[in-house]
mmJSON file of the N, C-alpha and C atoms, coordinates in Angstrom:
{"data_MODEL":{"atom_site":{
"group_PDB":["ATOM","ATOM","ATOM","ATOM","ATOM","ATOM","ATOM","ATOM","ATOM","ATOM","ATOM","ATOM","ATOM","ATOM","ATOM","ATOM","ATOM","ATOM","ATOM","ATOM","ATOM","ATOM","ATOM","ATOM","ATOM","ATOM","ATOM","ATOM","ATOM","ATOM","ATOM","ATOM","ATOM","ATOM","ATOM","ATOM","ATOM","ATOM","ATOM","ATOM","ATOM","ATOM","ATOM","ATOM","ATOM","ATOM","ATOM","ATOM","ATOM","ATOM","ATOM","ATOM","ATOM","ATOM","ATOM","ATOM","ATOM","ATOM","ATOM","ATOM","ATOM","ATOM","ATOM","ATOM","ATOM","ATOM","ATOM","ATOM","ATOM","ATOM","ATOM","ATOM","ATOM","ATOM","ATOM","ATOM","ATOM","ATOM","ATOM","ATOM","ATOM","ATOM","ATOM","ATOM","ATOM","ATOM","ATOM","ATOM","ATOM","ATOM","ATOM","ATOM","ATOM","ATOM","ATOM","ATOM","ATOM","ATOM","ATOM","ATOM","ATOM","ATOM","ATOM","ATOM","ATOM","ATOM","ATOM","ATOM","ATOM","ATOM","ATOM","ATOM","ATOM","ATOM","ATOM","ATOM","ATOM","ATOM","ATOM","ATOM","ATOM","ATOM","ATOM","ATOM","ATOM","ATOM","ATOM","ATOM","ATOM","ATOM","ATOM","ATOM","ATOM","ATOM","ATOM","ATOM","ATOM","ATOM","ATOM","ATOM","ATOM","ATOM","ATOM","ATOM","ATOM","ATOM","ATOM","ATOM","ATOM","ATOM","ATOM","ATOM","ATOM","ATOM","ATOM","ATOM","ATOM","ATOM","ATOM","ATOM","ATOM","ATOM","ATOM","ATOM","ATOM","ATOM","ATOM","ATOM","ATOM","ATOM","ATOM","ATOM","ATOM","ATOM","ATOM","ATOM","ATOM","ATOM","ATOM","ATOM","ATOM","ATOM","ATOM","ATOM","ATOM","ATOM","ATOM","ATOM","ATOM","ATOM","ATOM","ATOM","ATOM","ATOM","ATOM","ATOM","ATOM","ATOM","ATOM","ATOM","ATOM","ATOM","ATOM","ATOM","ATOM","ATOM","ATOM","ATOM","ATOM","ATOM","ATOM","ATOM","ATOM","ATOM","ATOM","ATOM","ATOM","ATOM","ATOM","ATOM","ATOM","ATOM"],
"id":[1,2,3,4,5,6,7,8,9,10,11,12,13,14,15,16,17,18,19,20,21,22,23,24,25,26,27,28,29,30,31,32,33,34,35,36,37,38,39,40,41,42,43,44,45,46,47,48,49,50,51,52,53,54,55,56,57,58,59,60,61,62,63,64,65,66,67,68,69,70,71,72,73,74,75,76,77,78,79,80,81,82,83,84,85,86,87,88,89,90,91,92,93,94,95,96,97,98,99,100,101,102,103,104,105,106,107,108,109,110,111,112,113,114,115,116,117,118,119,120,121,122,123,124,125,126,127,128,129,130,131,132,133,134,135,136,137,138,139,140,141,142,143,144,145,146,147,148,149,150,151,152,153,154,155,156,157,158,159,160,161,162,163,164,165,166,167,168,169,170,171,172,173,174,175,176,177,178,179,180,181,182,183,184,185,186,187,188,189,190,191,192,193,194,195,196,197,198,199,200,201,202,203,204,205,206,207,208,209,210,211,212,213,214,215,216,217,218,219,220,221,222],
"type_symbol":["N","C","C","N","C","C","N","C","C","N","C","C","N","C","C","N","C","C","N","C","C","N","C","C","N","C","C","N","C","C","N","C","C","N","C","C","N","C","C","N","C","C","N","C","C","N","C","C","N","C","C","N","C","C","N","C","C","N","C","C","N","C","C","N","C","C","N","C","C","N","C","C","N","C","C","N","C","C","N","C","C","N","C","C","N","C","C","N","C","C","N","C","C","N","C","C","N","C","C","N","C","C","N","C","C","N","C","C","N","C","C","N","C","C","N","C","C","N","C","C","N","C","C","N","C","C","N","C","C","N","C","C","N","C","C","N","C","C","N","C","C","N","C","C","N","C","C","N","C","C","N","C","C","N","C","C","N","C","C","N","C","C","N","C","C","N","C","C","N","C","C","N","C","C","N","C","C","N","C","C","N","C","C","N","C","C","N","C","C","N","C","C","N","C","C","N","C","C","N","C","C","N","C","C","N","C","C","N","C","C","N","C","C","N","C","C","N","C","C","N","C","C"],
"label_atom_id":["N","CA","C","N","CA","C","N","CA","C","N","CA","C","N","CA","C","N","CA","C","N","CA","C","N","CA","C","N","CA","C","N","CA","C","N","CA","C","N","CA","C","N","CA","C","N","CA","C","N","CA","C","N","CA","C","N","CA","C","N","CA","C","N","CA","C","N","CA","C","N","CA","C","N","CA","C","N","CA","C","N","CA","C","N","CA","C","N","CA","C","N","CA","C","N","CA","C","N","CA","C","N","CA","C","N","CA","C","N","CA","C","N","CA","C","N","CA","C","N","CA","C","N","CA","C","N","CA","C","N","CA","C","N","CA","C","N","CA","C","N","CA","C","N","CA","C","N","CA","C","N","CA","C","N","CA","C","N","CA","C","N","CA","C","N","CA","C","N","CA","C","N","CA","C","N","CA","C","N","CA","C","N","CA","C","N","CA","C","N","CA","C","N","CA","C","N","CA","C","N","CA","C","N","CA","C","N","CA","C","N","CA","C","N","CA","C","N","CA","C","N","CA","C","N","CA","C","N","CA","C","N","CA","C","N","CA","C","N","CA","C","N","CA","C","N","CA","C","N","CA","C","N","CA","C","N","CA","C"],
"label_alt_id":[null,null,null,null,null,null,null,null,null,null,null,null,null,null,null,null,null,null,null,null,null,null,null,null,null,null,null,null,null,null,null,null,null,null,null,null,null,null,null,null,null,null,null,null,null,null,null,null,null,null,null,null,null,null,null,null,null,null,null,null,null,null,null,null,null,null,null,null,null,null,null,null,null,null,null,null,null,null,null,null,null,null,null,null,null,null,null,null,null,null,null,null,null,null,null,null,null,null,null,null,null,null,null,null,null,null,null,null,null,null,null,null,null,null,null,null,null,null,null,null,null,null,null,null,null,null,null,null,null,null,null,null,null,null,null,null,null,null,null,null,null,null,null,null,null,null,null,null,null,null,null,null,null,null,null,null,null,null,null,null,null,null,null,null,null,null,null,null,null,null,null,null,null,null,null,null,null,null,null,null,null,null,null,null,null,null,null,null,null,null,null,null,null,null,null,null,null,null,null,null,null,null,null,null,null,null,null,null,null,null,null,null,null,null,null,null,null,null,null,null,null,null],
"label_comp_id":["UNK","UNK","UNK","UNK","UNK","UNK","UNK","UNK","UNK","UNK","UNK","UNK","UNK","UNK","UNK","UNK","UNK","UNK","UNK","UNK","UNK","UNK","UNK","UNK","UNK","UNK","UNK","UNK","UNK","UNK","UNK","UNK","UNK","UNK","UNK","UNK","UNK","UNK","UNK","UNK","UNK","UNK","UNK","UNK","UNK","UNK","UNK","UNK","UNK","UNK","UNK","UNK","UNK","UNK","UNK","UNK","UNK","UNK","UNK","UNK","UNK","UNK","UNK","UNK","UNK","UNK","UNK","UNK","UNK","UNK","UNK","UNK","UNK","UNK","UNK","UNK","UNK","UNK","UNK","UNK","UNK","UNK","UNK","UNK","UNK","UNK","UNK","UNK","UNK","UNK","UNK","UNK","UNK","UNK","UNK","UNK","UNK","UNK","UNK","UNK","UNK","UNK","UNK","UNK","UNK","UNK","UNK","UNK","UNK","UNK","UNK","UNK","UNK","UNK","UNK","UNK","UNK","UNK","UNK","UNK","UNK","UNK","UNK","UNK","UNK","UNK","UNK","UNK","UNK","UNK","UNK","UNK","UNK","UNK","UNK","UNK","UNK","UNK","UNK","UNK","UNK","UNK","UNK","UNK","UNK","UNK","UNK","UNK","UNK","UNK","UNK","UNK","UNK","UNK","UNK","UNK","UNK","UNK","UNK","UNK","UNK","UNK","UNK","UNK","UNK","UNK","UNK","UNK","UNK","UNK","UNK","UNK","UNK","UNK","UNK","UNK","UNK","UNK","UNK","UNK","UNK","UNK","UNK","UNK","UNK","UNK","UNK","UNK","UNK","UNK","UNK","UNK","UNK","UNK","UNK","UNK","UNK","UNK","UNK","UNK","UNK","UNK","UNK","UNK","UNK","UNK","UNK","UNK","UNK","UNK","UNK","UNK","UNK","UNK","UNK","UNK","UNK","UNK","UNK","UNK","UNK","UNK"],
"label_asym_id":["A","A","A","A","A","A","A","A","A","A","A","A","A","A","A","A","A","A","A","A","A","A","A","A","A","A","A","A","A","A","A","A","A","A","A","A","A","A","A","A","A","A","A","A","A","A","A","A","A","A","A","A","A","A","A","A","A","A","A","A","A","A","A","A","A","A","A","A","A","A","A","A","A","A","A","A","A","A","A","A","A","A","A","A","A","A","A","A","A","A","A","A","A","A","A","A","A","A","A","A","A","A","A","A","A","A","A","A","A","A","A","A","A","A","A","A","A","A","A","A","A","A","A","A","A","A","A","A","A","A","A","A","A","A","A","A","A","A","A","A","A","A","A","A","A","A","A","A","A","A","A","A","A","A","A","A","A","A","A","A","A","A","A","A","A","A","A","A","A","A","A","A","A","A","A","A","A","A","A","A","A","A","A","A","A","A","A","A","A","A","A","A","A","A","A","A","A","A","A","A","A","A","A","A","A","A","A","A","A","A","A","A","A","A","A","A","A","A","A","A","A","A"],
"label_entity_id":["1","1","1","1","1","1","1","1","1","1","1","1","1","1","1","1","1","1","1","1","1","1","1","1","1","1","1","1","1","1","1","1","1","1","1","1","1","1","1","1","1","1","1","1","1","1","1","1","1","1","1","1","1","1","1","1","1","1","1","1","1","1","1","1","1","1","1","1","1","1","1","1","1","1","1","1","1","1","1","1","1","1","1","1","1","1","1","1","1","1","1","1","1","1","1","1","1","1","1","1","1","1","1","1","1","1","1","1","1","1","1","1","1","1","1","1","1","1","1","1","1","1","1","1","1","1","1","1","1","1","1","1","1","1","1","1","1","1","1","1","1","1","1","1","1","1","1","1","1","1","1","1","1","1","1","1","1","1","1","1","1","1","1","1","1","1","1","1","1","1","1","1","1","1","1","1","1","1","1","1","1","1","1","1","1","1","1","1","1","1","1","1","1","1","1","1","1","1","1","1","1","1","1","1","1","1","1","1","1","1","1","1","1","1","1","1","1","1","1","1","1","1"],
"label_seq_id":[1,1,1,2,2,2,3,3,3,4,4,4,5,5,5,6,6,6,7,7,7,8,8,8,9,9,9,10,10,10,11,11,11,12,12,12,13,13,13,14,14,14,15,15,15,16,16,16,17,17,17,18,18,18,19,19,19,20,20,20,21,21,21,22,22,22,23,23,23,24,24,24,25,25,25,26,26,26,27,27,27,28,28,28,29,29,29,30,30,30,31,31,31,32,32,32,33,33,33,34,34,34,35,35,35,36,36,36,37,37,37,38,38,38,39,39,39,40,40,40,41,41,41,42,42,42,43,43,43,44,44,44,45,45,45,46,46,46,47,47,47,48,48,48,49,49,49,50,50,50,51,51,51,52,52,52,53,53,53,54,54,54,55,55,55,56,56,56,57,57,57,58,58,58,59,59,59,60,60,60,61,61,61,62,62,62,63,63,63,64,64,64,65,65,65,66,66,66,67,67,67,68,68,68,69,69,69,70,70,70,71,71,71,72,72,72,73,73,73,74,74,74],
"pdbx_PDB_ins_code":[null,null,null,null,null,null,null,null,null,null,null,null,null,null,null,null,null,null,null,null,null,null,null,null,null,null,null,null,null,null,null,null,null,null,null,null,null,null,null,null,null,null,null,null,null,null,null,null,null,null,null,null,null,null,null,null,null,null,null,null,null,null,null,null,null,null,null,null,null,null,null,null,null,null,null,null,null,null,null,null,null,null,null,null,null,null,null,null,null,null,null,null,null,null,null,null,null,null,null,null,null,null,null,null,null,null,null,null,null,null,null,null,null,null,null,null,null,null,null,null,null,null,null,null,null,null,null,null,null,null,null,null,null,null,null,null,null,null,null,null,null,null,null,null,null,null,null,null,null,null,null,null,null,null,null,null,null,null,null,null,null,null,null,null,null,null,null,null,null,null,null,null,null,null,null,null,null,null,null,null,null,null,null,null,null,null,null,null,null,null,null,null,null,null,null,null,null,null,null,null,null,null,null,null,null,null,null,null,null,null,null,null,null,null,null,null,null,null,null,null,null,null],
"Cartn_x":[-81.957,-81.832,-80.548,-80.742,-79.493,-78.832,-77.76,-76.567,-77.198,-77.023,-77.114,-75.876,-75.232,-74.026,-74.822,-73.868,-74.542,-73.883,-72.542,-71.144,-70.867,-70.796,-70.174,-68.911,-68.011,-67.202,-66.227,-66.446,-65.894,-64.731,-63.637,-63.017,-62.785,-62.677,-62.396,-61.926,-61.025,-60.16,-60.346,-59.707,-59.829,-61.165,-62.48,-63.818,-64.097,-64.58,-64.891,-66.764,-67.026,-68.658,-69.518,-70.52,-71.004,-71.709,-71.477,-72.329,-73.824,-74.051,-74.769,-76.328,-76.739,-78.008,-77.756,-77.407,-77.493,-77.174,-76.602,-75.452,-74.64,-74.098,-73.033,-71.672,-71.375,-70.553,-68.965,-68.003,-66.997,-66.058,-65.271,-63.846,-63.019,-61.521,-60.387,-59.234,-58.745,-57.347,-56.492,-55.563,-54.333,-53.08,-52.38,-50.909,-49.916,-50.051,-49.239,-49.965,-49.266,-49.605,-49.737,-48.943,-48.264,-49.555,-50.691,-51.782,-52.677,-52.816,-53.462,-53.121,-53.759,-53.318,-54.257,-53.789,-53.808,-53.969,-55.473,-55.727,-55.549,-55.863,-55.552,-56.194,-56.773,-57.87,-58.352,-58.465,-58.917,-59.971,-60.994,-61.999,-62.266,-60.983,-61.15,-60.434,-60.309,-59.203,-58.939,-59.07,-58.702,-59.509,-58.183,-58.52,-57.157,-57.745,-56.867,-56.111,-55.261,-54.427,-54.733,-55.686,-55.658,-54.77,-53.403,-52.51,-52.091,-52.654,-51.786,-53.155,-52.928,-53.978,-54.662,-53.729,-54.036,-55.176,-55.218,-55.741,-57.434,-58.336,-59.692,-60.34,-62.039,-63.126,-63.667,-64.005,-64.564,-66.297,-67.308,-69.139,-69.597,-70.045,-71.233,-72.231,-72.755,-73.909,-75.266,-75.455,-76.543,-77.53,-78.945,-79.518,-78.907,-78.741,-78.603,-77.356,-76.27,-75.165,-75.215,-76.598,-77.103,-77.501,-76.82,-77.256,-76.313,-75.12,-74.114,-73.091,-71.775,-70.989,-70.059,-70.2,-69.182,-69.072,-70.672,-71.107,-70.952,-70.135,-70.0,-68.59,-67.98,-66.189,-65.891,-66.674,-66.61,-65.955],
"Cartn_y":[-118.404,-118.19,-117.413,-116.465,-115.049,-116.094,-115.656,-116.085,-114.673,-115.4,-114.776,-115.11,-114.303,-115.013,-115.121,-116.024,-116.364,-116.154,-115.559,-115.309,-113.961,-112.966,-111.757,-111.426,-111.43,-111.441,-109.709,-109.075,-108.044,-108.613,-108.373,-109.004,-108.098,-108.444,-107.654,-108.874,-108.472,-109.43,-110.932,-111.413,-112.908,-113.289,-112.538,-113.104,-112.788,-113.365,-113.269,-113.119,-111.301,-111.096,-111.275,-111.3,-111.831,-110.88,-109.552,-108.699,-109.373,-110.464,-111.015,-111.045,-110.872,-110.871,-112.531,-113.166,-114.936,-114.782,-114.161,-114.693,-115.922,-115.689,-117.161,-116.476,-116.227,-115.287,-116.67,-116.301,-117.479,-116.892,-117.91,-117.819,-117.694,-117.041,-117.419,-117.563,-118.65,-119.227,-119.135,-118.56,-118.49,-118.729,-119.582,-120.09,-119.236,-117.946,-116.721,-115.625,-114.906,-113.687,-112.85,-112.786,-112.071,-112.366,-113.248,-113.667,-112.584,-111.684,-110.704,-109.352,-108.884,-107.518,-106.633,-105.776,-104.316,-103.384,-102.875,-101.859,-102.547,-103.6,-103.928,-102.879,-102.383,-101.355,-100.35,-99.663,-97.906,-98.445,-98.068,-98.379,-99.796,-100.85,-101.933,-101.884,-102.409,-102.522,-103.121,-104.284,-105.635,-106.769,-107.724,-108.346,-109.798,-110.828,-112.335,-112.769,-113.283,-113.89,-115.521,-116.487,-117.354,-118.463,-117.688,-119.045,-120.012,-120.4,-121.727,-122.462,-123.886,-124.741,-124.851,-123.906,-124.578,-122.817,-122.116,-120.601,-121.046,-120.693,-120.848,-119.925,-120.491,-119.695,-120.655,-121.101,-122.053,-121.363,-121.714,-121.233,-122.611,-122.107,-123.053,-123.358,-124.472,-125.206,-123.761,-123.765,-122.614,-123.601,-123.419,-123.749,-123.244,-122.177,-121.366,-121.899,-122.474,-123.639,-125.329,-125.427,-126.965,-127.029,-128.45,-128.677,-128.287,-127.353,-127.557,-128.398,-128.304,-129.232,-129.325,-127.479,-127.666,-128.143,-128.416,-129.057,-129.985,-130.982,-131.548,-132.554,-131.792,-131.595,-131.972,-131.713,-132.049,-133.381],
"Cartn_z":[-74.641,-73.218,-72.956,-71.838,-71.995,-70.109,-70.571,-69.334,-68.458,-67.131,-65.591,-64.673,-64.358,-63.077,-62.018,-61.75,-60.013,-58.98,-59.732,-58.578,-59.507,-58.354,-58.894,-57.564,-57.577,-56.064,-56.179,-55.02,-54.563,-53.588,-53.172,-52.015,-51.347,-50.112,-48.83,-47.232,-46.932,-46.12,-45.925,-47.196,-47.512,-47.362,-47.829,-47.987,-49.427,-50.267,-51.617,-51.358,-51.699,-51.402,-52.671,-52.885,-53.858,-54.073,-55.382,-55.495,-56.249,-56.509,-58.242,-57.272,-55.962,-55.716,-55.041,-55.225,-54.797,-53.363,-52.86,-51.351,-51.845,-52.933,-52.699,-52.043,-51.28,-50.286,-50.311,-49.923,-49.997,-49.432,-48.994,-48.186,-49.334,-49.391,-50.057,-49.834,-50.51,-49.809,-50.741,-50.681,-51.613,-51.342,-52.027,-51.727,-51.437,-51.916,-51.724,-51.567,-50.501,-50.822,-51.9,-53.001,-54.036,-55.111,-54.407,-55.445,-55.122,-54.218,-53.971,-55.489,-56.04,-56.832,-56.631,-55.726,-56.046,-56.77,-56.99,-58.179,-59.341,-59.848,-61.445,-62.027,-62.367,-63.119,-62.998,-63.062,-62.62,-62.316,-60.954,-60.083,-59.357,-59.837,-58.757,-57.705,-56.821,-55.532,-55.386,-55.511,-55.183,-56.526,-56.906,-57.597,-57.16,-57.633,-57.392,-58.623,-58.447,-59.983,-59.61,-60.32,-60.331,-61.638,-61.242,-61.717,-61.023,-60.416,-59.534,-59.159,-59.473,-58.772,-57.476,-56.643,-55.007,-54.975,-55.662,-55.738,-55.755,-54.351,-54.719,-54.252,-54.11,-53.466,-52.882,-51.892,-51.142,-50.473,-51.503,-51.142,-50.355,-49.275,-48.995,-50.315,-49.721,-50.503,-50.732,-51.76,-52.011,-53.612,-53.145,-54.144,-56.014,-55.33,-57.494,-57.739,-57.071,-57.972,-57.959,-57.621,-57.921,-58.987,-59.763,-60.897,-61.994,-61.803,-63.029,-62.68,-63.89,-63.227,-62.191,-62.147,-60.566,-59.237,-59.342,-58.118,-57.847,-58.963,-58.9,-58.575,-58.159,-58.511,-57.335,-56.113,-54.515,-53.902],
"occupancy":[1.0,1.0,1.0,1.0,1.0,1.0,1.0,1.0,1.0,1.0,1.0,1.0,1.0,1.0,1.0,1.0,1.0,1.0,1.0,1.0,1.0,1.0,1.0,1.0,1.0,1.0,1.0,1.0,1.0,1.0,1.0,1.0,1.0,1.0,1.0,1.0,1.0,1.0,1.0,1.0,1.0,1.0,1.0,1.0,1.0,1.0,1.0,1.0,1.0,1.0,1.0,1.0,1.0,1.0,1.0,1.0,1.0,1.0,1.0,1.0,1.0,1.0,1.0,1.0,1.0,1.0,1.0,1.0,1.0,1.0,1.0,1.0,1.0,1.0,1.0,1.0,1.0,1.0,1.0,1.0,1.0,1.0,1.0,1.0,1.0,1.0,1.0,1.0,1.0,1.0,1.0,1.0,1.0,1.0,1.0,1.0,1.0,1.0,1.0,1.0,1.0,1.0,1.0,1.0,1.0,1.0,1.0,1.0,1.0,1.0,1.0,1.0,1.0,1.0,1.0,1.0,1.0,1.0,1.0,1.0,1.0,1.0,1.0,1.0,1.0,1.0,1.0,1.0,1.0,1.0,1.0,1.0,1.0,1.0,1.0,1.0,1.0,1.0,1.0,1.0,1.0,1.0,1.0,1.0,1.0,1.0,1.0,1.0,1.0,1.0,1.0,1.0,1.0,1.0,1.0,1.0,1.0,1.0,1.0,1.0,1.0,1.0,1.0,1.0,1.0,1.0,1.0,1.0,1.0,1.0,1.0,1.0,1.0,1.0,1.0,1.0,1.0,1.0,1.0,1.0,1.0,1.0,1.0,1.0,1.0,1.0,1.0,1.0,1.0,1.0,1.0,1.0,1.0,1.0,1.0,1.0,1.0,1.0,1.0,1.0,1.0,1.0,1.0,1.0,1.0,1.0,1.0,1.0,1.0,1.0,1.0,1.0,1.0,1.0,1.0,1.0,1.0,1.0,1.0,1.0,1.0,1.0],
"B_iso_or_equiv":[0.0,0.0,0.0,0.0,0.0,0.0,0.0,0.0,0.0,0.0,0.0,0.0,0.0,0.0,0.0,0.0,0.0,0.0,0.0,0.0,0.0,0.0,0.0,0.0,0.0,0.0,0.0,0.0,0.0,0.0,0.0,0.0,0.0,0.0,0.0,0.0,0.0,0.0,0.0,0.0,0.0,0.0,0.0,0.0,0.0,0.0,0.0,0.0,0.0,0.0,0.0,0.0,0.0,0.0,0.0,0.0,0.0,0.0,0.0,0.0,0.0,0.0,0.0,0.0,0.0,0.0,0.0,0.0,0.0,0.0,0.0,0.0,0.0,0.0,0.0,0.0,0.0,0.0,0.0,0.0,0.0,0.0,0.0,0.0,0.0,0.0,0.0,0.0,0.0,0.0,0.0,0.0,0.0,0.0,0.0,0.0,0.0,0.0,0.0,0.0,0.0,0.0,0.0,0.0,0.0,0.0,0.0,0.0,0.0,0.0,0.0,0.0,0.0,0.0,0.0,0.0,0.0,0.0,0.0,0.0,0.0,0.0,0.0,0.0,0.0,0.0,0.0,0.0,0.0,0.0,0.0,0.0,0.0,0.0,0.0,0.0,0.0,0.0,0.0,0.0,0.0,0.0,0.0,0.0,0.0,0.0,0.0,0.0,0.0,0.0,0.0,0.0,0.0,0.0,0.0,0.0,0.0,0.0,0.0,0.0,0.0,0.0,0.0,0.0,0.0,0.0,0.0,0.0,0.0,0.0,0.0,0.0,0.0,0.0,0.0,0.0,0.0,0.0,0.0,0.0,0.0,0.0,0.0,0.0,0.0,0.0,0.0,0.0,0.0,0.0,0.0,0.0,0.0,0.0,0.0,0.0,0.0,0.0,0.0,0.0,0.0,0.0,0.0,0.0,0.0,0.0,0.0,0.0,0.0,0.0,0.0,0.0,0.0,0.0,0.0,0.0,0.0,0.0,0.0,0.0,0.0,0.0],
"pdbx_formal_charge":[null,null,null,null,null,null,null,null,null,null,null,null,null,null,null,null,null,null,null,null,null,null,null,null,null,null,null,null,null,null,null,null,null,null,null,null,null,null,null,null,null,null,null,null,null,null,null,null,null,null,null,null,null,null,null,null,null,null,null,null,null,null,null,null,null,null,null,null,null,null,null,null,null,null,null,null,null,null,null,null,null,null,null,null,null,null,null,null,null,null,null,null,null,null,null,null,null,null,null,null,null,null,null,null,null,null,null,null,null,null,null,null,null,null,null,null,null,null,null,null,null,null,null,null,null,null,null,null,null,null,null,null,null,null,null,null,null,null,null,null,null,null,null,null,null,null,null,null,null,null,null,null,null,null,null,null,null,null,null,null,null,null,null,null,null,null,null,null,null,null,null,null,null,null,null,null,null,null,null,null,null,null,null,null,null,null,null,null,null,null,null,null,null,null,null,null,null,null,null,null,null,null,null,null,null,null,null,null,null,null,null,null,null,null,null,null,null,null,null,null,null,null],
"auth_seq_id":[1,1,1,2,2,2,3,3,3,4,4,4,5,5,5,6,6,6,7,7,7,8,8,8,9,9,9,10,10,10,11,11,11,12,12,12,13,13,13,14,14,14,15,15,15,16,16,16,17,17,17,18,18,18,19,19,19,20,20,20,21,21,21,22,22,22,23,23,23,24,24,24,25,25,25,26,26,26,27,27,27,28,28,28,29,29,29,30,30,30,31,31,31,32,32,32,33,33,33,34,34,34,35,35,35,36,36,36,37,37,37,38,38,38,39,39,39,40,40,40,41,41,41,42,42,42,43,43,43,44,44,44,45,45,45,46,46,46,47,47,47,48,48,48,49,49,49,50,50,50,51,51,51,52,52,52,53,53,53,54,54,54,55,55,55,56,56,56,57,57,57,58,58,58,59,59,59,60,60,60,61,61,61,62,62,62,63,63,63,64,64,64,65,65,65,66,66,66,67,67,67,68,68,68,69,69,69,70,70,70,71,71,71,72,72,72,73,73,73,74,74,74],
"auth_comp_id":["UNK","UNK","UNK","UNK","UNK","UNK","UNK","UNK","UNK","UNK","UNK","UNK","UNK","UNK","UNK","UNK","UNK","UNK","UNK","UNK","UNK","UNK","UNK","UNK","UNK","UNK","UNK","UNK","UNK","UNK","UNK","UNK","UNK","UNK","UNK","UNK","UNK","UNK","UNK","UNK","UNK","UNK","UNK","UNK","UNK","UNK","UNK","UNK","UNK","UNK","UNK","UNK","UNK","UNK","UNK","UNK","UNK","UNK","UNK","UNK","UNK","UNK","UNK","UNK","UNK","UNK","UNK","UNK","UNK","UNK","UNK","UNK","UNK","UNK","UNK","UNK","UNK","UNK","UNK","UNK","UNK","UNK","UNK","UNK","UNK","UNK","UNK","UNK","UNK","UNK","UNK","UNK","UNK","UNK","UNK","UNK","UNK","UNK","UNK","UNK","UNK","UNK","UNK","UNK","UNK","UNK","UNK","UNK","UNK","UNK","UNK","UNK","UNK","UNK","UNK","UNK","UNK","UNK","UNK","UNK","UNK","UNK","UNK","UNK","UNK","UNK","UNK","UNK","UNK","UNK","UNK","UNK","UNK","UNK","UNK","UNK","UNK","UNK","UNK","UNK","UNK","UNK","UNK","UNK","UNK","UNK","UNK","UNK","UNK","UNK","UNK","UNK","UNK","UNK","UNK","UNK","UNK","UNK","UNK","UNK","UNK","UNK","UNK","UNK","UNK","UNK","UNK","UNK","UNK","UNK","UNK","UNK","UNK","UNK","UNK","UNK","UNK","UNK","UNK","UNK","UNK","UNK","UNK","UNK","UNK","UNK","UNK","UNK","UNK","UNK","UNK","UNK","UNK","UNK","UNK","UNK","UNK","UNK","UNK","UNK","UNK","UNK","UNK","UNK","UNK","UNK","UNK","UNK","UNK","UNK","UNK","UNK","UNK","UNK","UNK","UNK","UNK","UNK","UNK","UNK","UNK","UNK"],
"auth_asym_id":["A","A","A","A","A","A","A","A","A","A","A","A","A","A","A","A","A","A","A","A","A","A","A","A","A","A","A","A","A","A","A","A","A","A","A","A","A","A","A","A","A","A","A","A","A","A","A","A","A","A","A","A","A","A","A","A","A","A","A","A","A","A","A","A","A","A","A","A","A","A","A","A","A","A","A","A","A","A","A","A","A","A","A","A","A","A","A","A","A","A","A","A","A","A","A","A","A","A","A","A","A","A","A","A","A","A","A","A","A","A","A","A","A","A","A","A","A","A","A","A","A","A","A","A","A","A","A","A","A","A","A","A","A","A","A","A","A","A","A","A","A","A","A","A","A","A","A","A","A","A","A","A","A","A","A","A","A","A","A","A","A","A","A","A","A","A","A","A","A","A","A","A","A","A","A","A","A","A","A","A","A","A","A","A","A","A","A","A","A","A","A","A","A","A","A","A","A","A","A","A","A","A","A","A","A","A","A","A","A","A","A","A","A","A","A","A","A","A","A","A","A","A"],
"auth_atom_id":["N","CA","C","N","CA","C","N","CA","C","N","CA","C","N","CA","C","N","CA","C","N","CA","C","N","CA","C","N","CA","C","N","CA","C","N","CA","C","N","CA","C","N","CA","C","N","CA","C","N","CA","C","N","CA","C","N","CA","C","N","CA","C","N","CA","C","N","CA","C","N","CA","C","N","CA","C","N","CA","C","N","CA","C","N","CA","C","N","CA","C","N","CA","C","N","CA","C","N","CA","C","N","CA","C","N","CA","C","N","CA","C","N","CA","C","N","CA","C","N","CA","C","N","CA","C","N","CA","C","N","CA","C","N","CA","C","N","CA","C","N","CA","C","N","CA","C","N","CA","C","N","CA","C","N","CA","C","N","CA","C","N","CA","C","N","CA","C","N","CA","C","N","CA","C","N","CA","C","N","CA","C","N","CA","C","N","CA","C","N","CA","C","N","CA","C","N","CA","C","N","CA","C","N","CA","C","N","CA","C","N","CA","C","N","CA","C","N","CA","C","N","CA","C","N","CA","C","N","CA","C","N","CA","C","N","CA","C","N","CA","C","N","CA","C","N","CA","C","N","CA","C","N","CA","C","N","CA","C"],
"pdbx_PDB_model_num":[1,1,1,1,1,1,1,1,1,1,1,1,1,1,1,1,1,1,1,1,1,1,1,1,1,1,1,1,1,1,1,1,1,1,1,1,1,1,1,1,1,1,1,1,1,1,1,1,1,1,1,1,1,1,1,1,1,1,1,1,1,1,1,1,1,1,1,1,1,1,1,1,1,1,1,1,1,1,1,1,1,1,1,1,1,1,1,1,1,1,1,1,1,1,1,1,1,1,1,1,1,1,1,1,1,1,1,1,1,1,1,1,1,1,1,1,1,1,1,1,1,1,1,1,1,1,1,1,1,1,1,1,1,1,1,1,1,1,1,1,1,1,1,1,1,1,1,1,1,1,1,1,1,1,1,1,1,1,1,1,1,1,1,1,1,1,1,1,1,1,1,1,1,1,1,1,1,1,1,1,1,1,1,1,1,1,1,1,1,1,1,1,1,1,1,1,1,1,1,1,1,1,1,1,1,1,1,1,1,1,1,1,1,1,1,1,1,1,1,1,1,1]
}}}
């Protein structure tokens, strides 16, 4: 069995979009600004540094992340 994402995220003003086909669409909250980066990569624009614990993505409830364990973490 071949891996599928179910979260592919583009960002654009503190919304994390979900290119992967699902709509798992999400808010993001970050402790700092300075967690925002700028151009990491030739053709991205925006990318997040998740070093710090309080650093997330907050999805509504969507069928295609029922059933692993993150769902469970709530």
């Amino acid at each position: 069995m071949g891996w599928k994402p179910v979260v592919v995220f583009t960002y654009e003003n503190h919304a994390a979009l979900d290119e992967s086909g699902h709509h798992n669409n999400g808010i993001v909250q970050l402790p700092a600004a300075d967690c925002w980066v700028d151009a990491p990569f030739p053709g991205t624009g925006t990318a997040i540094r998740y070093d710090n614990p309080r650093s997330q993505i907050t999805i509504p409830p969507n069928p295609t992340l029922a059933g692993w364990p993150a769902s469970a973490l709530r």
